[in-house]
DSSP file (Angstrom, degrees, kcal/mol; ACC not computed):
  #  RESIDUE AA STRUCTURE BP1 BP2  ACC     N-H-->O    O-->H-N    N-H-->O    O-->H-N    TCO  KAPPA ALPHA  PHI   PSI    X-CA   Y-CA   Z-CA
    1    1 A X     >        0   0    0      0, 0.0     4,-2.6     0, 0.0     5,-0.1   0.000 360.0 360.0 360.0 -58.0  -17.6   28.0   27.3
    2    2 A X  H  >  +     0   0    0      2,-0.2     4,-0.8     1,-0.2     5,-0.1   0.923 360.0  53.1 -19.4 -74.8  -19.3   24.3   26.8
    3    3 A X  H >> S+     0   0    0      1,-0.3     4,-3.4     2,-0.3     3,-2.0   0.903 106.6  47.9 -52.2 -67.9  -19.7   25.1   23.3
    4    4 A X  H 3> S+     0   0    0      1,-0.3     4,-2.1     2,-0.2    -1,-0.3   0.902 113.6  45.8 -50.0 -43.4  -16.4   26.0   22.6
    5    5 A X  H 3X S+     0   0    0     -4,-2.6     4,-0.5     2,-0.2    -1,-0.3   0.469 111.0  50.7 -66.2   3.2  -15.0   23.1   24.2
    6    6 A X  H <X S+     0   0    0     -3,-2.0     4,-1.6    -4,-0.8     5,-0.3   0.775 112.8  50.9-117.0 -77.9  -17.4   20.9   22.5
    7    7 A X  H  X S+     0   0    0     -4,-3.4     4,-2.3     1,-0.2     5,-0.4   0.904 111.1  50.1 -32.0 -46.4  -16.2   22.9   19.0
    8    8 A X  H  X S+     0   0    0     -4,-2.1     4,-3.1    -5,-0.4    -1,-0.2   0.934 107.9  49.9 -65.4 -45.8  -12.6   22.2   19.9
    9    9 A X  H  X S+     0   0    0     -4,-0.5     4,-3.4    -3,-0.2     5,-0.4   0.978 108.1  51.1 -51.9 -73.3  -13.2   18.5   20.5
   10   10 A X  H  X S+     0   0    0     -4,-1.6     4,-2.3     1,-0.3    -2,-0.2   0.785 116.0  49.7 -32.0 -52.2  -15.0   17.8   17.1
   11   11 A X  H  X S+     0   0    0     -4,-2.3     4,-2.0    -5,-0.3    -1,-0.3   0.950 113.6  38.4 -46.3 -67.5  -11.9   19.6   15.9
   12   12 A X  H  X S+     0   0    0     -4,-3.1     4,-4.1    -5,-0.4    -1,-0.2   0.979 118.4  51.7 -49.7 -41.9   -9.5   17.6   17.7
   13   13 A X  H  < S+     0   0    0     -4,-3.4     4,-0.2     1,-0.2    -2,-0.2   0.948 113.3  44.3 -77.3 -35.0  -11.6   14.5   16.9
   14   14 A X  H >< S+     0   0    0     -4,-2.3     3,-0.9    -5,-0.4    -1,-0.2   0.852 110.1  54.4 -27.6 -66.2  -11.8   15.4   13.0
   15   15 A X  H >< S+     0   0    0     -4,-2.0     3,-0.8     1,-0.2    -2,-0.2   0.798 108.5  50.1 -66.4 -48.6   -8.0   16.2   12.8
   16   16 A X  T 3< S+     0   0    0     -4,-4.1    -1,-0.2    -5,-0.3    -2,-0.2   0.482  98.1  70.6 -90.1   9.5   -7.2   12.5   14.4
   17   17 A X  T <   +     0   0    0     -3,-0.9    -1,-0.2    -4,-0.2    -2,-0.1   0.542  66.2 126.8-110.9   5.9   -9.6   10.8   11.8
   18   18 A X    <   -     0   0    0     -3,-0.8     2,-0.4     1,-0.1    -3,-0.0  -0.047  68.2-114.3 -42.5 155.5   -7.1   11.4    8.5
   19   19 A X        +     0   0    0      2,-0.0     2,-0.4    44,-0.0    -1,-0.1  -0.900  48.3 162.2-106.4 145.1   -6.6    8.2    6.9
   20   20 A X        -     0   0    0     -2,-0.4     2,-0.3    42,-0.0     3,-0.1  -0.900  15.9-159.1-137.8-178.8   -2.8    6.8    7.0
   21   21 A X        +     0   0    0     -2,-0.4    28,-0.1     1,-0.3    27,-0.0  -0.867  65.9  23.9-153.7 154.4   -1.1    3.4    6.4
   22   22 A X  S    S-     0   0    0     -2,-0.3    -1,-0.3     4,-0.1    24,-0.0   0.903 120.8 -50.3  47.8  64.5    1.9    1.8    7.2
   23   23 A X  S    S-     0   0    0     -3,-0.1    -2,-0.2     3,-0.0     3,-0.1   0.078  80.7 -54.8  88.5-172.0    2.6    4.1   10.3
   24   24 A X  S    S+     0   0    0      1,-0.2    -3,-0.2    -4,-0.1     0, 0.0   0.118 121.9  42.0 -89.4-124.9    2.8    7.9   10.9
   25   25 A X  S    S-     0   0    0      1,-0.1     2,-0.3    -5,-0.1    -1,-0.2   0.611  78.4-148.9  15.4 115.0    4.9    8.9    8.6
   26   26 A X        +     0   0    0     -3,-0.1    27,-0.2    27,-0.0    -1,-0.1  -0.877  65.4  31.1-114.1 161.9    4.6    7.3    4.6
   27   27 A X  S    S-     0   0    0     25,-0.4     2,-0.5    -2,-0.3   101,-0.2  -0.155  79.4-107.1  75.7-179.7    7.8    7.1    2.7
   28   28 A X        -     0   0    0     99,-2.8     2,-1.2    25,-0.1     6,-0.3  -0.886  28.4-104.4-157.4 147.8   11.3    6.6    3.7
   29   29 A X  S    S+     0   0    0     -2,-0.5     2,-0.2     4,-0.1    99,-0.1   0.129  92.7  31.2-100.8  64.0   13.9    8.5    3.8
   30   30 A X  S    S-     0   0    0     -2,-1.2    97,-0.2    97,-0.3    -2,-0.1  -0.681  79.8-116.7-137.7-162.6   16.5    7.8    0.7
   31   31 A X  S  > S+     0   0    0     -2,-0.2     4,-1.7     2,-0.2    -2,-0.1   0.604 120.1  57.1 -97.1 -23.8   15.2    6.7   -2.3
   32   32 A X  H  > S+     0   0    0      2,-0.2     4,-0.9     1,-0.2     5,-0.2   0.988 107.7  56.4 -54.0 -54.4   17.2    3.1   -1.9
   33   33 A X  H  > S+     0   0    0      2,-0.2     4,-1.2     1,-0.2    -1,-0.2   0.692 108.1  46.0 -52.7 -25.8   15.0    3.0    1.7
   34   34 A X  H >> S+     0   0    0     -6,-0.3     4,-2.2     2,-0.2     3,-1.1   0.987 114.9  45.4 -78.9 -69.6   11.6    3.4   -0.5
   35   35 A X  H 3X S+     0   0    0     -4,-1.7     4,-0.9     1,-0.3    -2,-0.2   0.515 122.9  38.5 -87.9 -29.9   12.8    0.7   -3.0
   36   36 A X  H 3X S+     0   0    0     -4,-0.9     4,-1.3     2,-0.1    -1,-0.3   0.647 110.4  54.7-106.2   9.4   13.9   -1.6    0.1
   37   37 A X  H <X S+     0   0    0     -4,-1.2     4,-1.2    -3,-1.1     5,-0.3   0.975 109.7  49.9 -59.9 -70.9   11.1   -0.8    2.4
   38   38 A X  H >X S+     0   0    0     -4,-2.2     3,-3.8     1,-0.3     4,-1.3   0.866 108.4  56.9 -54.6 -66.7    8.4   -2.0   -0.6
   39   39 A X  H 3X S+     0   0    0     -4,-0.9     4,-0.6     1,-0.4    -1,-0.3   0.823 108.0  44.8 -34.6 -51.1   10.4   -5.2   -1.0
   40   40 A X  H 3X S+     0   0    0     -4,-1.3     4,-0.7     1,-0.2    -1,-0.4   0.749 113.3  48.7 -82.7   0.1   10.0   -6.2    2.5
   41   41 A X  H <<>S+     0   0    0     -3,-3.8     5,-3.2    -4,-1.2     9,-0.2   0.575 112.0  45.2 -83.6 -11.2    6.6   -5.5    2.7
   42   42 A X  H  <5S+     0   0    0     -4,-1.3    -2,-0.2    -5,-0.3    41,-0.2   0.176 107.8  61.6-108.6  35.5    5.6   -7.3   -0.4
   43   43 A X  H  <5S+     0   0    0     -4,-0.6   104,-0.3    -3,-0.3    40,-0.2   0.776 114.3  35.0 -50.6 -63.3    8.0  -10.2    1.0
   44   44 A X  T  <5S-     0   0    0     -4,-0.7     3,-0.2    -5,-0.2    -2,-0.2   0.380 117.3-121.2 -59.7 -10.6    5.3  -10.3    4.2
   45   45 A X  T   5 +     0   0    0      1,-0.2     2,-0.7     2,-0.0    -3,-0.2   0.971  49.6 173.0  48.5  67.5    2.6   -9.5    1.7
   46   46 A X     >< -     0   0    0     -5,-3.2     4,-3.3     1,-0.1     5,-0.3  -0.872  26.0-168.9-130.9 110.2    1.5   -6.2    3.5
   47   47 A X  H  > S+     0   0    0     -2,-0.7     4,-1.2    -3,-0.2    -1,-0.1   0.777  85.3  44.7 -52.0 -28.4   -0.9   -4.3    1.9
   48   48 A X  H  > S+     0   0    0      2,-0.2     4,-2.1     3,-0.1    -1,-0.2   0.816 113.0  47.2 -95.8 -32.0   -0.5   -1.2    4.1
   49   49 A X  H  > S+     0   0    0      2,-0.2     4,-1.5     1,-0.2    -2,-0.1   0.905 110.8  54.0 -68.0 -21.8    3.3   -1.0    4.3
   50   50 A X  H  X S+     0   0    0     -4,-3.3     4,-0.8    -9,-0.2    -1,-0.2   0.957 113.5  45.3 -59.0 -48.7    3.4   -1.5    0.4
   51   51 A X  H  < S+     0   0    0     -4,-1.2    11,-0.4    -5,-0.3    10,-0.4   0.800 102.4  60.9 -56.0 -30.3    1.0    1.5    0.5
   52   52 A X  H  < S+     0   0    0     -4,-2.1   -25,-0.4     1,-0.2    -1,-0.2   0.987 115.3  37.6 -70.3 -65.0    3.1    3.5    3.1
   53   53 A X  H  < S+     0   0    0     -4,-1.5    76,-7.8   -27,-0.2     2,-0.8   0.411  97.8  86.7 -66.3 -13.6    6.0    3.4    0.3
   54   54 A X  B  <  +a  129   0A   0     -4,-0.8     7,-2.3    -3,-0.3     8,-0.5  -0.777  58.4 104.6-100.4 113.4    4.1    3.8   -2.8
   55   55 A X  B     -E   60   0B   0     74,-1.3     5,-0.3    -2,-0.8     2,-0.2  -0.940  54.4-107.6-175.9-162.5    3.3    7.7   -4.0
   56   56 A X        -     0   0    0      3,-3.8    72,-0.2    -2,-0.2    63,-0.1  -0.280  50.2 -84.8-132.1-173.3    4.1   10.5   -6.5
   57   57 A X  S    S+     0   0    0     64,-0.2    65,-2.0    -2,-0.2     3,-0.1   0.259 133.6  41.6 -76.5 -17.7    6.0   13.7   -6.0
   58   58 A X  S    S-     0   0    0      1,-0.4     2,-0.4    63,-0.2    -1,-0.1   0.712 124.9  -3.0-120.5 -24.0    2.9   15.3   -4.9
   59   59 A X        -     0   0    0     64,-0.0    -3,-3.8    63,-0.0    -1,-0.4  -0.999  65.7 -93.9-163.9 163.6    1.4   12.3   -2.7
   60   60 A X  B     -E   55   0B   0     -2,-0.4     4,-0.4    -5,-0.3    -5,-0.3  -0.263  50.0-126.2 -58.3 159.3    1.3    8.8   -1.2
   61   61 A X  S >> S+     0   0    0     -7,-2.3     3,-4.2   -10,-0.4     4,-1.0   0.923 112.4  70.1 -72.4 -53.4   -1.1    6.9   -4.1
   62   62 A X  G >4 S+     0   0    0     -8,-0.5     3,-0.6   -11,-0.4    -1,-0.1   0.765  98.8  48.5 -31.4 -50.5   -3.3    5.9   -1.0
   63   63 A X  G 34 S+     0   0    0      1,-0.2    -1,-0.3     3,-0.1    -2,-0.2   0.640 111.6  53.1 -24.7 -47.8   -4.1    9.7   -1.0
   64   64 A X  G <4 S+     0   0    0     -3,-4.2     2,-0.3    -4,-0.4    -2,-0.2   0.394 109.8  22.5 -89.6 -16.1   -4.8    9.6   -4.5
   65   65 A X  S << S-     0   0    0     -4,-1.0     5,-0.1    -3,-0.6     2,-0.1  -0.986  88.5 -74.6-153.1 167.9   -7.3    6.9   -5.3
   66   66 A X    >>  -     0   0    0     -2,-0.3     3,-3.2     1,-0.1     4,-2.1  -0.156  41.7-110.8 -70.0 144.6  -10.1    5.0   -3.4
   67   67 A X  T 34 S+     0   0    0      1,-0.3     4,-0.4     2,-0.2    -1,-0.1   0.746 116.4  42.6 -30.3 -43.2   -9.5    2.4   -1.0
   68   68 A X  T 3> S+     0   0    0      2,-0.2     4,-2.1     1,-0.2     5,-0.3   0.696 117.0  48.4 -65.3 -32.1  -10.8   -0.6   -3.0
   69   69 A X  H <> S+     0   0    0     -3,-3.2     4,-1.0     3,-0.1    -2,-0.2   0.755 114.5  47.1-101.2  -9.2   -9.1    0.8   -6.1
   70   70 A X  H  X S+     0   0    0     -4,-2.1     4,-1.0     3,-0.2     5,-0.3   0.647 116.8  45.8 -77.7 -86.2   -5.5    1.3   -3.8
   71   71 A X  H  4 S+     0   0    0     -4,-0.4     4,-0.4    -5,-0.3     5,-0.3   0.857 111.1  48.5 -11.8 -56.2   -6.0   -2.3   -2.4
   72   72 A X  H >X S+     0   0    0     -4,-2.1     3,-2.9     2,-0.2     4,-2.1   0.990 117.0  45.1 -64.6 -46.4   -6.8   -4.1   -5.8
   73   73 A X  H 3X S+     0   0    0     -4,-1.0     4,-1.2    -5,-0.3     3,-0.5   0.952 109.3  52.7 -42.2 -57.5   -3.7   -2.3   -7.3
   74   74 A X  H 3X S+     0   0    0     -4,-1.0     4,-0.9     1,-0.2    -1,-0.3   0.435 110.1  53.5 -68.8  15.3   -1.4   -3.0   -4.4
   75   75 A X  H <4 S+     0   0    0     -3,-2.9    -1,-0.2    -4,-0.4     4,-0.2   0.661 105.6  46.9-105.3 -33.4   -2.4   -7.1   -4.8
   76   76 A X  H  X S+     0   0    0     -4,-2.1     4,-0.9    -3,-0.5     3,-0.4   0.734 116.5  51.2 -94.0 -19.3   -1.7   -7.6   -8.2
   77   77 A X  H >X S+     0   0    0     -4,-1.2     4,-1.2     1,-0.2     3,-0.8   0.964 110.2  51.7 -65.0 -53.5    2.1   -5.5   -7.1
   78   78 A X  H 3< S+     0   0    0     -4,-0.9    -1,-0.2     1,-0.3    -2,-0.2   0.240 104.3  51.3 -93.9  20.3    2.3   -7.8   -4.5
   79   79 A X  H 34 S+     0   0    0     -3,-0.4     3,-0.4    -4,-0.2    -1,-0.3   0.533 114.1  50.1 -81.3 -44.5    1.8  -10.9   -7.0
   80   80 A X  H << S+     0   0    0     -4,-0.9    -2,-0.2    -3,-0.8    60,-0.1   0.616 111.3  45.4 -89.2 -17.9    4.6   -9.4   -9.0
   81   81 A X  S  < S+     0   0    0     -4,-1.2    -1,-0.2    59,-0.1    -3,-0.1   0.375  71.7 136.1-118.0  10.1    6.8   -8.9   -6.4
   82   82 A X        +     0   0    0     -3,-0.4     2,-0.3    -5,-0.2   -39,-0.2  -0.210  33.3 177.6 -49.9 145.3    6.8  -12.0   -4.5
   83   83 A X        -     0   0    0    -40,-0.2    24,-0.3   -41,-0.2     3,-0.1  -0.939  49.9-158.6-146.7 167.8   10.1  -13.0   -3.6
   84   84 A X  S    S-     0   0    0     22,-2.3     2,-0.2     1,-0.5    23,-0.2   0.545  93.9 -24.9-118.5 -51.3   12.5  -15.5   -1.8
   85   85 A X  E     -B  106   0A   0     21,-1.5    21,-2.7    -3,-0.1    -1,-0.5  -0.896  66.4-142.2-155.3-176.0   15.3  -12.7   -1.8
   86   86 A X  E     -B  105   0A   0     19,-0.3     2,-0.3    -2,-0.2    19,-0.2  -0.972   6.8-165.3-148.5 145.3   16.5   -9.5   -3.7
   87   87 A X  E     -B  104   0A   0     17,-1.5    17,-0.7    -2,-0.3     2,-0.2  -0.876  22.2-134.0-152.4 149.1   19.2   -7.6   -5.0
   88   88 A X  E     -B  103   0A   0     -2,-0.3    15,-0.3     1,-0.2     3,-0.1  -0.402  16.2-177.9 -83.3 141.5   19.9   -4.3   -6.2
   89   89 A X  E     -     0   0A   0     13,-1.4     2,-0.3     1,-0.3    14,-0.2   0.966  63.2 -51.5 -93.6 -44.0   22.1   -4.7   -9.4
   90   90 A X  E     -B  102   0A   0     12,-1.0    12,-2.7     2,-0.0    -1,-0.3  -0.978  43.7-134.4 177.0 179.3   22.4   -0.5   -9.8
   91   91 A X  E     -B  101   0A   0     -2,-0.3     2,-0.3    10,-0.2    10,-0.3  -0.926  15.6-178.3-145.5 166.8   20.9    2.5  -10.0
   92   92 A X  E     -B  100   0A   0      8,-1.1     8,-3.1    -2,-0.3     2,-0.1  -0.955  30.9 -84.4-161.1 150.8   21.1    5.5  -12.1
   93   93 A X  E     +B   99   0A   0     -2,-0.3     6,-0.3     6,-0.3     2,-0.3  -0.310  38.1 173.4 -16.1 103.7   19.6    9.1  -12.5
   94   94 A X  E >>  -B   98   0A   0      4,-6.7     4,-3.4    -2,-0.1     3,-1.8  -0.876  38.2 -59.3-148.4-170.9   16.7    9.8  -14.2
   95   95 A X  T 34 S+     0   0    0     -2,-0.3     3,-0.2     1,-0.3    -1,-0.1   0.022 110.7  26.6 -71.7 156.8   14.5   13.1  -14.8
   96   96 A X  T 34 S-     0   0    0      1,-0.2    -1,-0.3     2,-0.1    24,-0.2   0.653 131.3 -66.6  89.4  -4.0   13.0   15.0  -12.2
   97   97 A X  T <4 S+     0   0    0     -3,-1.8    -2,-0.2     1,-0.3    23,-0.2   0.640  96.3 149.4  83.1  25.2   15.5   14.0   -9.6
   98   98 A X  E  <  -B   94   0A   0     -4,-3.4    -4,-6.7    -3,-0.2     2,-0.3  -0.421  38.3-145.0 -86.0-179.1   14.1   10.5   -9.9
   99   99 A X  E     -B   93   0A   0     19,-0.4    19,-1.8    -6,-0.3     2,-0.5  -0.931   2.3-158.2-118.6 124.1   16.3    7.3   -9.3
  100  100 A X  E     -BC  92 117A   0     -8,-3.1    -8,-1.1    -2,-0.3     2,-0.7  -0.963  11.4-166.4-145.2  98.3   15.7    4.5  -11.2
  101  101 A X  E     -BC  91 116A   0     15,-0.7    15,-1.0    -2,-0.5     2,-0.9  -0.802  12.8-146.3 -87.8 119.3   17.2    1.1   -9.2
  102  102 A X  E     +BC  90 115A   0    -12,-2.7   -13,-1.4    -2,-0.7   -12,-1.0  -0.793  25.9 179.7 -61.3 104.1   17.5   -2.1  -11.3
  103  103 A X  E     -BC  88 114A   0     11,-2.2    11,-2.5    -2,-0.9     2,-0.4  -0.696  20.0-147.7-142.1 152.9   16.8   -4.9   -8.8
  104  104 A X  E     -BC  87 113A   0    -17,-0.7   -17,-1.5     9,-0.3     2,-0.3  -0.992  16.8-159.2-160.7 107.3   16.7   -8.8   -9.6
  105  105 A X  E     -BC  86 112A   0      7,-1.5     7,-1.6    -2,-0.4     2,-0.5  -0.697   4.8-146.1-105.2 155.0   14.4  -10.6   -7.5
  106  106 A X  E     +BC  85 111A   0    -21,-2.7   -22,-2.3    -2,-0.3   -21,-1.5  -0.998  17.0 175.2-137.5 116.8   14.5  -14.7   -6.8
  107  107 A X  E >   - C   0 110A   0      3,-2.1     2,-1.7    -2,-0.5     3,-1.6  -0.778  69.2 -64.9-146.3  85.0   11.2  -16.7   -6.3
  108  108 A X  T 3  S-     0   0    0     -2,-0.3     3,-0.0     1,-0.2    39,-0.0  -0.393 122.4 -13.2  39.8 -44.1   12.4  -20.6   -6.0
  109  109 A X  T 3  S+     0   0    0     -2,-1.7     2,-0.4     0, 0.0    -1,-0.2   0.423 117.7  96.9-138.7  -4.5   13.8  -21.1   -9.3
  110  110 A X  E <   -C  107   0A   0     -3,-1.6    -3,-2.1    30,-0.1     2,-0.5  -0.578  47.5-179.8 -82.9 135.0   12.4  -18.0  -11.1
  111  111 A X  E     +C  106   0A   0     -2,-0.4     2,-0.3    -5,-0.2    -5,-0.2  -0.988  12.5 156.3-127.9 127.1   14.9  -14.7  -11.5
  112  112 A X  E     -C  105   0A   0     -7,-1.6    -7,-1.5    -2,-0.5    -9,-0.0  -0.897  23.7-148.2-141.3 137.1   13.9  -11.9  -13.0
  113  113 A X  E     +C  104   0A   0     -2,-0.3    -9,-0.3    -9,-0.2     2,-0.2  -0.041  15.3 165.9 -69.6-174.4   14.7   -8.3  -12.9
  114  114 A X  E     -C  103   0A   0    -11,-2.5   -11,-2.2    22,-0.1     2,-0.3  -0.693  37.7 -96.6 154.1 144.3   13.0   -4.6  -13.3
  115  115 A X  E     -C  102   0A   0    -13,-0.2     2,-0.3    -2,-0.2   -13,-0.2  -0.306  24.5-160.6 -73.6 166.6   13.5   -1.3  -12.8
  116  116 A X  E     -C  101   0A   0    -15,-1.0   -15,-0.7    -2,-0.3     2,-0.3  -0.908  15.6-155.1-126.5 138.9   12.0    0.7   -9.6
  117  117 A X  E     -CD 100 131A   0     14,-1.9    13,-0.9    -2,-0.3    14,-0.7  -0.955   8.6-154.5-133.1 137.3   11.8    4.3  -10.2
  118  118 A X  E     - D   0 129A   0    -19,-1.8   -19,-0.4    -2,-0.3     2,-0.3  -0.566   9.9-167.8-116.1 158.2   11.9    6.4   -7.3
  119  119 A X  E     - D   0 128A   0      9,-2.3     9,-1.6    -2,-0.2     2,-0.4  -0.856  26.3-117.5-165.1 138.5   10.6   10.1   -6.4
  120  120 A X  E     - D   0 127A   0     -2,-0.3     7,-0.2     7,-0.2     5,-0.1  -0.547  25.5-138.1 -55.9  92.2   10.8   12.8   -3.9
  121  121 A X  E  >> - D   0 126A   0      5,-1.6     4,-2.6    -2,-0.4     5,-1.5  -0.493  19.4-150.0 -85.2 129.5    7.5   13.5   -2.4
  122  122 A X  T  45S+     0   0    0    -65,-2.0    -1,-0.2     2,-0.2   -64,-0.1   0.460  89.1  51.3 -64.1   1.7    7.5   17.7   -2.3
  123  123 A X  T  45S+     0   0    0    -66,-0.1    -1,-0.2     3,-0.0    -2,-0.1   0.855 122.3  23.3 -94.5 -62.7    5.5   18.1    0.6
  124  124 A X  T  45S-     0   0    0      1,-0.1    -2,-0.2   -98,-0.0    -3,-0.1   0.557  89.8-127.1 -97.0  -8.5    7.2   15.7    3.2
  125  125 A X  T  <5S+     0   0    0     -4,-2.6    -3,-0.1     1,-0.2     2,-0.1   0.813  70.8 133.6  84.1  24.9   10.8   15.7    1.6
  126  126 A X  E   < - D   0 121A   0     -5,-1.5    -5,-1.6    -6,-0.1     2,-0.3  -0.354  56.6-117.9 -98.0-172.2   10.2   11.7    1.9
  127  127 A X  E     + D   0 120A   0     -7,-0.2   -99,-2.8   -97,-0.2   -97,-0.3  -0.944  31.8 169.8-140.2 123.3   10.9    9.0   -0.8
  128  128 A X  E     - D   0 119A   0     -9,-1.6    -9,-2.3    -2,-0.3     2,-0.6  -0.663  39.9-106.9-105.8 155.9    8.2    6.6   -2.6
  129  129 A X  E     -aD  54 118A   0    -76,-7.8   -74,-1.3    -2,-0.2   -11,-0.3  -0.935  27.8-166.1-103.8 133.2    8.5    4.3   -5.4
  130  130 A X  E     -     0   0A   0    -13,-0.9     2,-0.3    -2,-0.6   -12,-0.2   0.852  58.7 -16.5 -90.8 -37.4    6.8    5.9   -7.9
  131  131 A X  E     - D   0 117A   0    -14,-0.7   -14,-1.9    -3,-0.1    -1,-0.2  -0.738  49.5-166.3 173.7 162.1    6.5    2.9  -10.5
  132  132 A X        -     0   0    0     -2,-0.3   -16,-0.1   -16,-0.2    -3,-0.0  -0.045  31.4-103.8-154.6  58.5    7.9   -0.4  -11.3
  133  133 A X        -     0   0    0      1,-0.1     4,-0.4     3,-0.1    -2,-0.0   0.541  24.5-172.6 -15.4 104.4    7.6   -2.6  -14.4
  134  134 A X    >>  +     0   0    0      2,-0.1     4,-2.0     3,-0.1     3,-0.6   0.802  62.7  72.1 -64.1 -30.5    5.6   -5.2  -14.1
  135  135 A X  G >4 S+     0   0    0      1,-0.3     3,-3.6     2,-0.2     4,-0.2   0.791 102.7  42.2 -54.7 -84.9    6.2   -7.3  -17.4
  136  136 A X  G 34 S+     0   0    0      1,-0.3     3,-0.4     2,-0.1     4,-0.4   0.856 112.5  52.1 -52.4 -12.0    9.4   -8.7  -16.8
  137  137 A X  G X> S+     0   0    0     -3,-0.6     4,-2.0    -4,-0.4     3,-0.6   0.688  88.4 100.4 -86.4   2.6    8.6   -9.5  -12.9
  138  138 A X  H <X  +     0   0    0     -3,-3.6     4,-1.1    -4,-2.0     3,-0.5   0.962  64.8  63.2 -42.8 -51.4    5.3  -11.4  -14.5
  139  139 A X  H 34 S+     0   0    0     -3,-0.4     5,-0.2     1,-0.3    -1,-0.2   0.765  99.4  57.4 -54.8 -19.7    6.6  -15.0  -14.3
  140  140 A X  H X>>S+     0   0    0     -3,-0.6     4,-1.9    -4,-0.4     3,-1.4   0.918 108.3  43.2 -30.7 -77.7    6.7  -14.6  -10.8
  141  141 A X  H ><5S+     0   0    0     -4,-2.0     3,-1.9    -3,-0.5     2,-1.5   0.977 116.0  49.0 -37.1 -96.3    3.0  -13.8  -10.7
  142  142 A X  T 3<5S+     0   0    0     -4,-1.1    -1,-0.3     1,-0.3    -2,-0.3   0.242 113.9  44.0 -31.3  -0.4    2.4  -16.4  -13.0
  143  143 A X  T <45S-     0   0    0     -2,-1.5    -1,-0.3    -3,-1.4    -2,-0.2   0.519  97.5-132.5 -94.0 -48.5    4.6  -19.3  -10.9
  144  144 A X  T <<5 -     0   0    0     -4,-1.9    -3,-0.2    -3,-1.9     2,-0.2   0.978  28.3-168.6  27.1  75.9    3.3  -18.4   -7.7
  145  145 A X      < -     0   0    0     -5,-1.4     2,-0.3   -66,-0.2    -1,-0.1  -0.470   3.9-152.0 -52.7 139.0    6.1  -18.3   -6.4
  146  146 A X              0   0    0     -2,-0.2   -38,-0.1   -64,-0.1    -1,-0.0  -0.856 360.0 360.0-128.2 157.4    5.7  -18.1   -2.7
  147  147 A X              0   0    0     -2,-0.3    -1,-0.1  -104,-0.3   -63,-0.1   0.415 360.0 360.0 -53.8 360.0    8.3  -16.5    0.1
């Protein structure tokens, strides 16, 4: 009896030791909610909510690569995406049942736009942004522009 309850903890204790970010649940659920969820976390500069929003069709990214190599990515995102405010200009269809929003970002004197492409994670029926172009949102980076 010991033993089994002993097995069952280690089980329990196993089960609770998954890694997540940004909350129980990653994604959000439209694809607009993914695309303005990341914006307010890389307003606040948060590494983990950026991560909570950020994934594939098949996973969160966090899932997908090592901590150090998630972390460095989402810093040089959150360089690019600094912002004073945002808005979405429009958004369109694109393959795979993605979304692709054009959004026009403002960082003291700088504006720049870029698409956000959105995707349907299959598992959890959630929505991440799967990608973003960085090149145009560079000068941004390159200002350091600050919220």
């Amino acid at each position: 009896m010991r033993r089994a309850l002993w097995v069952f903890g280690l089980m329990l204790l196993v089960a609770g030791c998954r890694r997540t970010a940004g909350g129980p649940m990653a994604g959000a659920t439209t694809a607009e909610g993914a695309v303005t969820q990341m914006l307010a976390a890389a307003k606040r500069q948060d590494i983990q909510a950026v991560g909570a929003v950020w994934g594939t069709a098949m996973a969160p990214v966090r899932d997908l690569v090592s901590r150090e190599e998630h972390e460095k990515r989402v810093l040089i995102m959150l360089c690019h995406m600094r912002h004073d405010e945002y808005r979405i200009l429009s958004n369109r269809a694109a393959e795979g049942g993605r979304m692709i929003y054009d959004v026009e970002l403002k960082a003291g004197t700088v504006t720049v736009a870029a698409p956000f492409t959105t995707v349907k994670n299959e598992k959890s029926g959630r929505y991440f942004v799967e990608n973003f172009n960085l090149q145009p949102l560079a000068p941004v980076c390159a200002a350091g522009a600050k919220p």
